[in-house]
Structure formats: C-alpha cells, structure tokens
C-alpha positions as CSV (number, residue, x, y, z in Angstrom):
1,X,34.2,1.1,-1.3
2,X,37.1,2.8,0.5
3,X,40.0,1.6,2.7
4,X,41.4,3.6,5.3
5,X,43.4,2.8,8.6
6,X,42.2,3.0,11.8
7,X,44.6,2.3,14.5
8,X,47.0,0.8,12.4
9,X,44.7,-1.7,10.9
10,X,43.4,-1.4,7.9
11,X,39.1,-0.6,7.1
12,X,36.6,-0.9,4.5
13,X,34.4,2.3,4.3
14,X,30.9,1.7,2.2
15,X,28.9,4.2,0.5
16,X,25.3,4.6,1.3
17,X,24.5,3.2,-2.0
18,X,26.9,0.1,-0.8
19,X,25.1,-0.3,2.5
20,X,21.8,-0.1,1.1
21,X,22.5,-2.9,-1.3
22,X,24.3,-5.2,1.7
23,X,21.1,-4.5,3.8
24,X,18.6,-4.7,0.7
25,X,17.0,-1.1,2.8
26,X,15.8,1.9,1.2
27,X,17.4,5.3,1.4
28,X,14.7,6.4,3.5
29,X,15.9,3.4,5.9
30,X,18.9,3.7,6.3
31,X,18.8,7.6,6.9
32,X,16.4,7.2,9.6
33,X,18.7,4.3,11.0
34,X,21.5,6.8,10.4
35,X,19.9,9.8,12.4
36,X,18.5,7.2,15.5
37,X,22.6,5.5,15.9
38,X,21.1,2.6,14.7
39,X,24.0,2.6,12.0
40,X,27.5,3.9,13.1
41,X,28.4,6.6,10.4
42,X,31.5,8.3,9.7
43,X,31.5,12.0,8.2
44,X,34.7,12.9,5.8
45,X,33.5,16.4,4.2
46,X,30.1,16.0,2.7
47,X,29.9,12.4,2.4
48,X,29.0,9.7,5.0
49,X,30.4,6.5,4.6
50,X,30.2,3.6,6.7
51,X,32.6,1.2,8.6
52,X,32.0,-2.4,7.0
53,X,32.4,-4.1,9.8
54,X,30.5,-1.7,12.1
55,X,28.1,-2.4,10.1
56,X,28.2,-6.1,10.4
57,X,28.5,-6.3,13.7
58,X,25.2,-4.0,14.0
59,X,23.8,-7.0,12.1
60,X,24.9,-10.1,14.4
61,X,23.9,-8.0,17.1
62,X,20.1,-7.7,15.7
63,X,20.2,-11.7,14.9
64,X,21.4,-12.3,18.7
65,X,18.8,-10.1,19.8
66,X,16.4,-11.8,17.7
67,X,17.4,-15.5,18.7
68,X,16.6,-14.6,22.4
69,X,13.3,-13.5,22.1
C-alpha cells in the first residue's frame, strides 16, 4: 500500500496483488475489470495501482445495484 495526496487529502493506493486479495478475484479478473473501467486505475510509470476508496465505492455501487434488482 501507498499514500499519496490528492487535492490536499491524503489516499491509499493498492497494488494489484492488494486488490486482488480485498476482492478475492484472480489476475485474469481484475485485468479484464481493469481494461472494461470496471476498476478505476491509476498509472505512475510501469505500475498500476489503485485508489482504495475508488475501489470501494465501485463495490457499494455493485451491492446497490444488486439490492434493486
């Protein structure tokens, strides 16, 4: 895990490895969700990482959705 600041407030940034494990997904997963926007990803170089609570709120979002089916 990494912490940046974005806008003056301070961010967790997760690994793939990290997001895998929070999401219990495969790699294959979470590239695919990675390439379809499914997961917001941020590049820095050669490595992606991934805003914790983007990620979380992609989450609650999916539960919602779920609910109102």
């Amino acid at each position: 895990m990494y912490k940046a600041n974005k806008n003056g407030k301070e961010i967790e940034l997760l690994t793939a490895k990290e997001v895998m494990q929070l999401l219990r997904i495969s790699k294959a997963t979470l590239i695919r969700w990675t390439k379809e926007g499914i997961l917001p990803s941020i590049k820095i170089g050669r490595r992606i990482l991934y805003d914790k609570n983007d990620i979380l709120e992609v989450v609650e979002k999916h539960k919602r959705g779920v609910k109102e089916k």
